[in-house]
N, C-alpha and C positions, 0 to 999 in steps of 0.2 A: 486541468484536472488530471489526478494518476489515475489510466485505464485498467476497467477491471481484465486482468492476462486470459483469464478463461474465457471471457465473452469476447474478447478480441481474435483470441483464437478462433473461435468457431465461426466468426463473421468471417474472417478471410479463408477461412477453405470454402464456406459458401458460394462466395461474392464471383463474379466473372469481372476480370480488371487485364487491361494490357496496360505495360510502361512506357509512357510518353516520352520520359527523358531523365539523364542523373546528370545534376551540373556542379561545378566546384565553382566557389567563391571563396578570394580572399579580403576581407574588408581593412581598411587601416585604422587603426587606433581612434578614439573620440566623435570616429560615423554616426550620425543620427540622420534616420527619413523620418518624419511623423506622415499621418497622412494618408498611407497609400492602402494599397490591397493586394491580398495574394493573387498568386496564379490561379487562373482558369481551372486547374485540375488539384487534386489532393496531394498535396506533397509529404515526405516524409524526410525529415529533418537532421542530418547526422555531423555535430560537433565533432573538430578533426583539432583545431587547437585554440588556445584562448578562452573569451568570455563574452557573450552576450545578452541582453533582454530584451524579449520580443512581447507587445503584445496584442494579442489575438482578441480581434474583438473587446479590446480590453481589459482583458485576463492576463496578468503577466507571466511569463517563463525567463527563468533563468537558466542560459546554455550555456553548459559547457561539455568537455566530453567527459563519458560516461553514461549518458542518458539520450535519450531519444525524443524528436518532437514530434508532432502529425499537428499541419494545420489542411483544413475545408477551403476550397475552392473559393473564389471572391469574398475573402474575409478582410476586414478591417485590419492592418495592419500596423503598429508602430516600432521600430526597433532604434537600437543604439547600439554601439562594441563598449565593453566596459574596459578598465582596466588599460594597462598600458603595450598590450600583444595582438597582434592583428587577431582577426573572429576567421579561422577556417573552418570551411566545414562543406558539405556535400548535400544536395537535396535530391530524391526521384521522385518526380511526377510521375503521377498514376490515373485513371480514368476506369470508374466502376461501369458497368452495363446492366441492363434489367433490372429486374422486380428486386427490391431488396426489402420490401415490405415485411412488416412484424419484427425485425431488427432492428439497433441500437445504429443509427447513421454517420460510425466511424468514419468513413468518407469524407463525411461533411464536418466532421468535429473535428477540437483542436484540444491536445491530449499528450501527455508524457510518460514514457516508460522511461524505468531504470537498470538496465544490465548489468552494468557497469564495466570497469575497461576492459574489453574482449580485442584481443588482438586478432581473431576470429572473422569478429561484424568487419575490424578495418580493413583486412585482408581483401575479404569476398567483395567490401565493399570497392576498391581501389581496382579489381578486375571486372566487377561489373561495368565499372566508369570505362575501363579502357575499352574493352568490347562492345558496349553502346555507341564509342567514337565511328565504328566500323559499318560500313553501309551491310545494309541486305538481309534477309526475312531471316537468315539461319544466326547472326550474330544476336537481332532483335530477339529468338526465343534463348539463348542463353544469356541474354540478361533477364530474359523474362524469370528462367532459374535459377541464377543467382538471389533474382530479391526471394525466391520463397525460402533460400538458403540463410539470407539476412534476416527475414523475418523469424523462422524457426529458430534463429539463434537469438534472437531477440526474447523472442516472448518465453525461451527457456532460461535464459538467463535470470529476465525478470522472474520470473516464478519463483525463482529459487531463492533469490533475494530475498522473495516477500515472503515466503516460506520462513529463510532464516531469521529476517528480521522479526517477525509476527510470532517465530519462539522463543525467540530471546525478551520482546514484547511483555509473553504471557509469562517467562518465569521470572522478569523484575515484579511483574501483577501479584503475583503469588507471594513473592519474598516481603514487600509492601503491604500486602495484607498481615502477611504475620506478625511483623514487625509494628504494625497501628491498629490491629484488631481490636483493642481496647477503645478507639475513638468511633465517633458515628460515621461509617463510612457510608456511603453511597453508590449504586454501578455508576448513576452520571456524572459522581467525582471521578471517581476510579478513569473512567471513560475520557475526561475533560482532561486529567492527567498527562495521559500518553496519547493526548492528540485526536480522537477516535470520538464516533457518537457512541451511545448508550446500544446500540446494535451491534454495532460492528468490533466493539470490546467484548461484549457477551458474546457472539460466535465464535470470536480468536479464544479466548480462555474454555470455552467449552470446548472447541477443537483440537485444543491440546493439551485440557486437564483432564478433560472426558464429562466434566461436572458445571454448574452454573457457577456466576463470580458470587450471587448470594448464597450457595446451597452450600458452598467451600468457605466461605468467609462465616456460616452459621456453625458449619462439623467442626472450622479450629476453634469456632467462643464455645464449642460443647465440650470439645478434648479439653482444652486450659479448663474451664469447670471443673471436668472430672479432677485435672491434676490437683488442684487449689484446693479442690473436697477433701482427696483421700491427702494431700500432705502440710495442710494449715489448718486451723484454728479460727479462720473465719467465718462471719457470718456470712447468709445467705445473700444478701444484699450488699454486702461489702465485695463477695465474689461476683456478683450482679453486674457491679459498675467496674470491677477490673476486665470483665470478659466482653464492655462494649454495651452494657443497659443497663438503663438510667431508674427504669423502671421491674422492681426485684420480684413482681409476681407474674407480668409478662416472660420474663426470667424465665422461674417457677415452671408455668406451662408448657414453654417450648423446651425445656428439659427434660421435664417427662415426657411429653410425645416424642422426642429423640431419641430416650435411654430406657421407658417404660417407668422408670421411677422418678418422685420427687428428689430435688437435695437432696434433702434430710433424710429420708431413706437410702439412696443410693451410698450416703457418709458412712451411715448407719452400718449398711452391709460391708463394705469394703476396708471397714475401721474394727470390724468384732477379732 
């Protein structure tokens, strides 16, 4: 599953966790374990080169760098290297403490963010590994700072991502609308379209139209009405079924509760 950024954020400033260990593997080409299970503690996953799929409990992920994994503690595991380049990549186990109750059990879940290629995460990443190598309590707490370093760059990375992705999302929604406003549209089409339930397309286009996907798809079948009234010759019902209804006195109605006038009046006025 992709992690909601905000709620992940806020679980890890909560969470009390020390770092168990950051280990690098490199696997060779055509590897497959089925079968086994993770580590005892909660790992976090980071793709250094190549390609792999892992899956957790079943669920599959597809790794490679650029993205991030999180798998839960004694989880079912299957993997394989794909492709023909060894799978590097780096994991740190981590170990939560206390109540984390009324929370979302990131710990225990298995989960993907997307940053994308941050030369940044490798960085921090590669001196966290070396300083972990190093015995003794004071190297231990600056790896302990580095990963909140890793994470913070993580989860801002992703946001912004899904930020940019999720506008660019809403203004193909919008341009799609325009463009088929005439046909029966639906949000759970509109929704199925671009990947999304009927929820989570309606908050992205409200979040960045200001407006609902029906309340925006209703004002452009009223604007095109308007146009069609005041600069053609058509009837009511002919403009009906160009603006998206089948049905010309349903039409009618929602015309006037939009504009205060019927058609025919509002042609009327606009045409004297």
């Amino acid at each position: 599953m992709e992690a909601d950024v905000n709620d992940l954020s806020g679980y890890f400033a909560k969470i009390h966790f020390s770092v168990i260990d950051i280990r690098r593997a490199v696997i060779e080409p055509g590897t497959k374990h089925f079968g086994t299970v993770t580590s005892p503690f909660s790992g976090m996953i980071f793709p250094l080169r190549g390609r792999s799929r892992m899956f957790f409990d079943g669920v599959p992920y597809d790794m490679e760098p650029g993205k991030v994994f999180h798998g839960g503690p004694n989880t079912p595991l299957d993997k394989e290297v794909l492709g023909q380049s060894k799978w590097d990549f780096m994991v740190i186990h981590y170990q939560v403490y206390g109540n984390t109750q009324g929370t979302f059990p990131y710990a225990l879940s298995h989960y993907e963010l997307s940053p994308g290629h941050n030369s940044r995460i490798n960085d921090t990443l590669y001196r966290m590994y070396h300083i972990y190598a190093k015995a003794g309590n004071l190297s231990g707490l600056r790896a302990k700072s580095l990963f909140f370093i890793i994470l913070d760059e993580i989860l801002t990375c992703a946001s912004c991502r899904f930020h940019n992705d999720s506008r660019e999302l809403t203004e193909s929604a919008v341009e799609y609308i325009k463009n088929h406003y005439m046909e029966p549209l639906t949000v759970p089409e509109l929704a199925r379209q671009y990947g999304l339930c009927s929820k989570q397309f309606a908050y992205l286009f409200q979040k960045y139209t200001g407006t609902s996907p029906n309340k925006f798809l209703t004002e452009y079948r009223m604007q095109r009405a308007r146009d069609l009234l005041c600069t053609t010759a058509c009837s009511v019902a002919e403009i009906s079924a160009c603006v998206g209804y089948s049905d010309p006195s349903y039409f009618s109605n929602l015309f006037k509760k939009r504009t205060g006038l019927s058609p025919k009046l509002f042609r009327n006025k606009k045409t004297r």
